[in-house]
C-alpha positions as a LaTeX table, in Angstrom:
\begin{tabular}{lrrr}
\hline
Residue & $x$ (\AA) & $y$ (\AA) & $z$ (\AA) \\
\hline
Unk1 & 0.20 & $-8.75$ & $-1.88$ \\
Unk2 & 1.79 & $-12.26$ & $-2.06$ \\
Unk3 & 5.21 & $-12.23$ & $-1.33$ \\
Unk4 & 5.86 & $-14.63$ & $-4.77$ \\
Unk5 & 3.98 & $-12.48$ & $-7.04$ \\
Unk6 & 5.19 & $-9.34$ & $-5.57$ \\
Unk7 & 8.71 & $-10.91$ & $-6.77$ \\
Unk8 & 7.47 & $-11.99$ & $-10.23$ \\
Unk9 & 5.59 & $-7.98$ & $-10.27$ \\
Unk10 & 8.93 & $-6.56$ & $-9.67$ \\
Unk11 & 11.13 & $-8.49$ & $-12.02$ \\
Unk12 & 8.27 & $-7.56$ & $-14.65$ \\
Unk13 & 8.11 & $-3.79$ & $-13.87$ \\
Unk14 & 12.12 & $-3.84$ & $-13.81$ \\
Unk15 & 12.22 & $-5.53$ & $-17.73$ \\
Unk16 & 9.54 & $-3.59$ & $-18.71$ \\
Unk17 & 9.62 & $-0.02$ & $-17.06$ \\
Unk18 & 9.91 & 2.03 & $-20.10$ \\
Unk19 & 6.84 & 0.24 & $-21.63$ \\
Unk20 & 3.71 & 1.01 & $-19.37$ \\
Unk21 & 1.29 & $-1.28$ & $-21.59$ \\
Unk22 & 3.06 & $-3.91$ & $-21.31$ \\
Unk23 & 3.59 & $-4.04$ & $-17.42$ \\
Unk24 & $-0.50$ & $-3.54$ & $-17.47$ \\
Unk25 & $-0.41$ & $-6.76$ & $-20.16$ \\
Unk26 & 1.56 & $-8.63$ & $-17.82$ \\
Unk27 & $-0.32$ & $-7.72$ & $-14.69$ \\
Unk28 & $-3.46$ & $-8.64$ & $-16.00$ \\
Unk29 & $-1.99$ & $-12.26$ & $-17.16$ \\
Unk30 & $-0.35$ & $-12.90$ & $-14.13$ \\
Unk31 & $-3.75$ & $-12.04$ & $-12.25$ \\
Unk32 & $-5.53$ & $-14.02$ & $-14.62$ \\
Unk33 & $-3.14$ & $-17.04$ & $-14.28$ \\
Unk34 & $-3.81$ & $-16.78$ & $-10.30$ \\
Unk35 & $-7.41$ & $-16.87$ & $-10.83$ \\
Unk36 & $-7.75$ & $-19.51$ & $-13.17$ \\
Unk37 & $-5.33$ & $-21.65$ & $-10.83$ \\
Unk38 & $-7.75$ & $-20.83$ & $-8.10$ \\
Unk39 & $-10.57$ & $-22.58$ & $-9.74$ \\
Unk40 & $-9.56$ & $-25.77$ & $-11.08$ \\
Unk41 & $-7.02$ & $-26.56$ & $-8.46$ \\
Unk42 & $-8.63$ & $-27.88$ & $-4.93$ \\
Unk43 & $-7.91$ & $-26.77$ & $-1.76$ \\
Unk44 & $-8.50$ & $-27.51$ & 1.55 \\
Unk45 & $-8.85$ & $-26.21$ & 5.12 \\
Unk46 & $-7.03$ & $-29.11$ & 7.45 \\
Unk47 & $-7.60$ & $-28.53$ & 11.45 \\
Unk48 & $-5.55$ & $-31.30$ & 13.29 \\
Unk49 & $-5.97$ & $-31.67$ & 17.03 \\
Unk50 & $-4.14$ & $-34.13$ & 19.17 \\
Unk51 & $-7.22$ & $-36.29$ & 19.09 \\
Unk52 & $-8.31$ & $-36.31$ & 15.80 \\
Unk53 & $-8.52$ & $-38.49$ & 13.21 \\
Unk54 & $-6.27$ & $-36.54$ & 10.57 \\
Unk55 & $-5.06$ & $-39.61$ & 8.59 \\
Unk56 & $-9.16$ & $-40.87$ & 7.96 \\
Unk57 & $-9.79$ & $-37.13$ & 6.56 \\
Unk58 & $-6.55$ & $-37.02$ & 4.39 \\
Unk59 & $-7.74$ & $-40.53$ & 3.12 \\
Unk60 & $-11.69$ & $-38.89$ & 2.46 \\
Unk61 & $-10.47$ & $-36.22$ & 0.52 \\
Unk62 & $-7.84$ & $-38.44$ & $-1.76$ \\
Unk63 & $-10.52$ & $-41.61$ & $-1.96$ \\
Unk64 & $-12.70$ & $-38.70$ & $-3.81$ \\
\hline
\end{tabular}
């Protein structure tokens, strides 16, 4: 797991560990949160060489 949201998972299962449902609530909207960021924010795979031509791809992916 993700070093941030094993941090946010603990600090929720600390506040919450007498209340099982709602560590399960929060779990599931925290997943759900990660997934939705997932899809609607872009990401990219960058390889950079000594050679390449890293500033014409960073300007191809901003230009649209």
């Amino acid at each position: 797991m993700n070093g941030v949201i094993w941090c946010i998972m603990e600090k929720i299962m600390v506040k919450f560990e007498a209340n099982a449902a709602e560590v399960a609530r929060l779990t599931c909207q925290l997943f759900d949160n990660a997934c939705e960021l997932v899809r609607e924010v872009p990401s990219y795979t960058l390889r950079t060489n000594l050679t390449g031509r890293f500033w014409e791809k960073i300007e191809k992916v901003l230009s649209g």
